[in-house]
N, C-alpha and C positions, 0 to 999 in steps of 0.2 A: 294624537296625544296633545298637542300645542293647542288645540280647538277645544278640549275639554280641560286642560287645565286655564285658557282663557274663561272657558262657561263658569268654572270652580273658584276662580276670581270674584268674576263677576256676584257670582251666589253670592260669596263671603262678602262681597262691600255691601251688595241689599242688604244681608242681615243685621248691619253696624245699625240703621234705623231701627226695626224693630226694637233690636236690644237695648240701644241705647236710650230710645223711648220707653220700655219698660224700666231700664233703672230706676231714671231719673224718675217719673214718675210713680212707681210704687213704694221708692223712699219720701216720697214730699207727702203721699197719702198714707202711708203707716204713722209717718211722726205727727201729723197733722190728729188722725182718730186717736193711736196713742194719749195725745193729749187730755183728748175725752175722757180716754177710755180709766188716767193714771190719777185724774181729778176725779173723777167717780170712786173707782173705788178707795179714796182718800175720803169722800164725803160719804162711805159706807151705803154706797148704790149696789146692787147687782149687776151685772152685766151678763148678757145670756148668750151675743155673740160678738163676736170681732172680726170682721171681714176685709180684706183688699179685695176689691174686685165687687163686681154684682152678678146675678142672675144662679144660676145651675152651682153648688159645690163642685168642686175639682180635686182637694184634699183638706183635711184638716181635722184638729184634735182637740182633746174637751180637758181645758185645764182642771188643776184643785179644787177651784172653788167653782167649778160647773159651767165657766165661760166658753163658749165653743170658737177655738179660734180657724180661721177658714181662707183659702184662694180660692176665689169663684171665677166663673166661666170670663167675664166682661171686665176686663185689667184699664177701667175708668175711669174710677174712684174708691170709695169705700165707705165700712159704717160701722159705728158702735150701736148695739142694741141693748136697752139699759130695762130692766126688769119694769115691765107693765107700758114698755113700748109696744106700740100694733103693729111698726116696720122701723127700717132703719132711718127715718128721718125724725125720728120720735116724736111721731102722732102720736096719740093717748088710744091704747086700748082700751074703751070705755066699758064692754063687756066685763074683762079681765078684773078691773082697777073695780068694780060693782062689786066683786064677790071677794075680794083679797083679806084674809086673817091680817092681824094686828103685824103680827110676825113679817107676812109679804110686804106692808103698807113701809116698815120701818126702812127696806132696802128698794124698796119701789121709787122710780125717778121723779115721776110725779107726785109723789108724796112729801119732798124734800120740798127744807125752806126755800123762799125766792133766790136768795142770796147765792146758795150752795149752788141752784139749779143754774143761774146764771153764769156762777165759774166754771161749769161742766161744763156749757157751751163755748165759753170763751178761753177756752182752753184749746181747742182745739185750732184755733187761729193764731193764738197767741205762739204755740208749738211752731208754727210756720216758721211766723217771724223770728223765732229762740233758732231754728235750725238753720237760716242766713245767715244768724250774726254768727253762728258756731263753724259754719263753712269759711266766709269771708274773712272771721279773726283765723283760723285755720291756715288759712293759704297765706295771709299776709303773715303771721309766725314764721311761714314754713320758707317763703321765699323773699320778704321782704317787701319793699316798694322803692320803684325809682321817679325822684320827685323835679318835675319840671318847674321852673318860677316862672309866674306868668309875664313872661317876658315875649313879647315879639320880635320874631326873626323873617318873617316877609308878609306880604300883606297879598291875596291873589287878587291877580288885575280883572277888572271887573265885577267883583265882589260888593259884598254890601260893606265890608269894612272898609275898601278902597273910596265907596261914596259916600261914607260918615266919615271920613277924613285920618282914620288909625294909617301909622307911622312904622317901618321897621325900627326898632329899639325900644320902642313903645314899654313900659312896664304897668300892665295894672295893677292899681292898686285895690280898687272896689268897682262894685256892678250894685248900680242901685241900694248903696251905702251898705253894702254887705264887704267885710274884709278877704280881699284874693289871695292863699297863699302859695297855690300851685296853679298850674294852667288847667290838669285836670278842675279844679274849682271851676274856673270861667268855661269848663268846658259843659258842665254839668247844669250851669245856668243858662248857657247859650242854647243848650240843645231843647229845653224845656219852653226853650219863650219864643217858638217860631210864633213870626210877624207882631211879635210885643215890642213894643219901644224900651230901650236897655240906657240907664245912663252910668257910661264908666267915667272913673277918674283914674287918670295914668300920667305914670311918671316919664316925662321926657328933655331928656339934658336938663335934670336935676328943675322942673318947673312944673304945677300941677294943670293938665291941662282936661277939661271935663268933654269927653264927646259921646253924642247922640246916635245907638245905632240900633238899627232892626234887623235880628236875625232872617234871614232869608229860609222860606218854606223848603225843606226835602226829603223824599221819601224815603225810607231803610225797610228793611227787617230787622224785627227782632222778637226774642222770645215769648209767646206772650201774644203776639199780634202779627197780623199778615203781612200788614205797612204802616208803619207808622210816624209820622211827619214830625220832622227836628227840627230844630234850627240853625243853623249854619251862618257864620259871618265872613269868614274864608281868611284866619289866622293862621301862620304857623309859627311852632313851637320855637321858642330857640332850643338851638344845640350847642352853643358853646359851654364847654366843659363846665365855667363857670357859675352857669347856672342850672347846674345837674346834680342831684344829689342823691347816695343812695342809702336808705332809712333801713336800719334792722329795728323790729321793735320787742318789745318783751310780750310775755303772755297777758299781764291787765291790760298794755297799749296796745293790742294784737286784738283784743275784746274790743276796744274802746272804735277803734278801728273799723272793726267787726258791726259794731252798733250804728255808725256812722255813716258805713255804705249800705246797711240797711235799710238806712229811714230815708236817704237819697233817691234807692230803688222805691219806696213807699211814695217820697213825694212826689218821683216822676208818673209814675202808675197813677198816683189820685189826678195829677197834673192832666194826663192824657185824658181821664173817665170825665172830669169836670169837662172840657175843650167839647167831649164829644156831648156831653148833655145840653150845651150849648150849641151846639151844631158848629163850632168852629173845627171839628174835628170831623175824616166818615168814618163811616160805620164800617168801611171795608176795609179796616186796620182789625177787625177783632177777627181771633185767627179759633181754631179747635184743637180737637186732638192732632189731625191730618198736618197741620202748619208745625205745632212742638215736634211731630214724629221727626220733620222733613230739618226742624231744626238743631235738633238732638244729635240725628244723624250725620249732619252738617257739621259740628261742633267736636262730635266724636270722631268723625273722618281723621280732622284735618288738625285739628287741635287738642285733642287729648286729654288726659283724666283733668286738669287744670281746669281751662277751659269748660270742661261738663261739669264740673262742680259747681261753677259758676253760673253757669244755668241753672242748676237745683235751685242753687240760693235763688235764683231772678225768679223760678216758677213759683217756689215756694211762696217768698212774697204773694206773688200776684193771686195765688190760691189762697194766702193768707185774709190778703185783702178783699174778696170777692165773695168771700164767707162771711163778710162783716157787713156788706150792701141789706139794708132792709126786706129781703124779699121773704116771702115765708116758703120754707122749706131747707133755705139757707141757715145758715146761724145767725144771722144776722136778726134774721126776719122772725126766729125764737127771742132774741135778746129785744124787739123791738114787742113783742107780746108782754114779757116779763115788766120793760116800762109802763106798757098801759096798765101791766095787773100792781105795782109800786102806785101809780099814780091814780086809779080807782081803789084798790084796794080787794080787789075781789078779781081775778082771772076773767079773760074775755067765752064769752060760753060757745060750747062745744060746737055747736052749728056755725057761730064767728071763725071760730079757729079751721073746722074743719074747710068752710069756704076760704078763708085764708092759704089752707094749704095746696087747695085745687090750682087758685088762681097763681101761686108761687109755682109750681111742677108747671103749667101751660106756660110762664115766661120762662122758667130754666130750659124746657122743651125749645122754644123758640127762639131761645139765644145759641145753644147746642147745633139746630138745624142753619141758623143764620151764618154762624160763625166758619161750620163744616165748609157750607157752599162755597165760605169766603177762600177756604182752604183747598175746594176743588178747581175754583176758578183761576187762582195765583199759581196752582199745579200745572193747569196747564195752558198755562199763561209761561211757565217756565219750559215748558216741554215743548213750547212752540216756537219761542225766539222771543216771546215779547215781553216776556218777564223783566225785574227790575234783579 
């Protein structure tokens, strides 16, 4: 009895992964196609299906207006398919779109000005980003925040802050003439600019004193990536009461809030992708599905609906963001067609696009494959002892 209700355990913690990777995940890719799907039919498109998930039906029902909405087999992604789509990435049926009555042409996606066709795609990223700031002002309404002044209370020995010459008492005031007002701030800048030269100015025994420091390289986890290298100076916080404070905010400061750590999570993310197109970053920081599950899991364990919510918002983002990259197949890589057809004046022809959209699915193919590995490799890199 003790041996199977340990097995029964056991089950129930594996299953916190799965599920908690299905939440999180099929909320960031419903609000995300939603977006599509609520801009369309605003701009008087058809929609024919609305999916979570790819491949095989699994259940689903055929609205009013004839949209078929669907859980399929492969809990992925997902797709809006908008009348005189060929598939869910909206290729142009070009059969279809040849023989269409006035009537179809009028609700057909393709048929719609640039303009319209543009917000239907950029809706759907945009929806990302709207869902972080709805989470983040959410939880900061709900629990508030506790603000630390960036004030130092020890410096660790050996550190790069201890060889750029920071002080306990130390108070920053700015990083690269940017104004500090909590320590989260300097933390936010420091963690972003491993092995960047950082020029603070801090206040000490009431005198301004300007010191030169570089965060030190270090690897983590985080959502989003397999490992991903910070920067670290090796401060800590103070804690006298004095300089602790705890902020209730209202529902517009709660948004405002909300938008804030947003575009923070935004800048860190473009921050990391830039690093790596440079090569100052590897490439064995970008993680898959297998790393979110194993993080999900991780977050939901131990930390709770809170916590998991905050990963929504960080995937969100970063699924936000990554739909904006030029590739075609992406949105991004439709919104960069749209420019050349603004800037010619005339759509790129069918043969352009359609090689465009080969070569876009062979790099999302090989970033999918790349990323996986990166996520089987770190797997059992933890399974073995030599994990981080």
């Amino acid at each position: 009895m003790e041996s199977l209700s340990l097995l029964m355990g056991k089950l129930g913690g594996a299953l916190v992964y799965p599920l908690a990777f299905l939440f999180v995940l099929t909320i960031v890719v419903f609000v995300h196609e939603f977006g599509h799907f609520w801009v369309g039919r605003l701009c008087g498109v058809g929609v024919k299906a609305f999916s979570i998930g790819f491949g095989p039906e699994l259940w689903g029902w055929n609205d009013r207006q004839g949209t078929r909405w669907k859980i399929s087999a492969i809990p992925l992604g997902g797709y809006v398919k908008f009348v005189g789509d060929k598939n869910g990435a909206s290729a142009p049926d070009d059969e279809t779109l040849a023989v269409m009555s006035e009537e179809e042409r009028r609700v057909s996606f393709h048929h719609q000005k640039l303009w319209k066709r543009a917000a239907i795609v950029a809706a759907g990223p945009m929806a990302n980003f709207l869902l972080a700031i709805v989470i983040f002002a959410g939880l900061t309404y709900v629990t508030g925040r506790q603000v630390l002044l960036p004030r130092i209370e020890a410096v660790q020995p050996g550190s790069a802050a201890e060889a750029a010459g920071f002080q306990a008492g130390d108070l920053i005031l700015s990083i690269d003439g940017r104004r500090m007002t909590s320590f989260s701030d300097v933390q936010r800048i420091v963690s972003t600019s491993a092995g960047d030269s950082l020029t603070f100015l801090v206040d000490r025994d009431t005198r301004h004193v300007t010191i030169v420091a570089t965060p030190a390289v270090h690897e983590v986890e985080v959502p989003g990536f397999a490992k991903q290298r910070i920067g670290l100076l090796g401060l800590q916080a103070s804690r006298n009461p004095a300089d602790i404070s705890y902020v209730r905010y209202g529902l517009i400061e709660s948004l405002g809030q909300g938008a804030s750590e947003t575009w923070t999570i935004f800048e860190r993310t473009v921050n990391v992708v830039v690093r790596l197109v440079r090569g100052r970053e590897s490439p064995d920081q970008l993680s898959g599905p297998i790393g979110i599950m194993r993080v999900s899991g991780d977050v939901a364990a131990s930390g709770g609906f809170g916590p998991l919510m905050s990963l929504m918002a960080i995937l969100s983002v970063s699924i936000g963001l990554l739909n904006l990259f030029p590739v075609p197949l992406l949105d991004g890589g439709h919104l960069m067609f749209y420019a050349i057809e603004a800037l010619r004046g005339r759509p790129l022809s069918d043969r352009a696009q359609e090689i465009g959209f080969r070569i876009g699915l062979a790099l999302v193919l090989m970033l999918m494959l790349f990323s996986t590995w990166n996520d089987i490799v770190n797997l059992s890199a933890a399974f073995t002892g030599r994990g981080t």
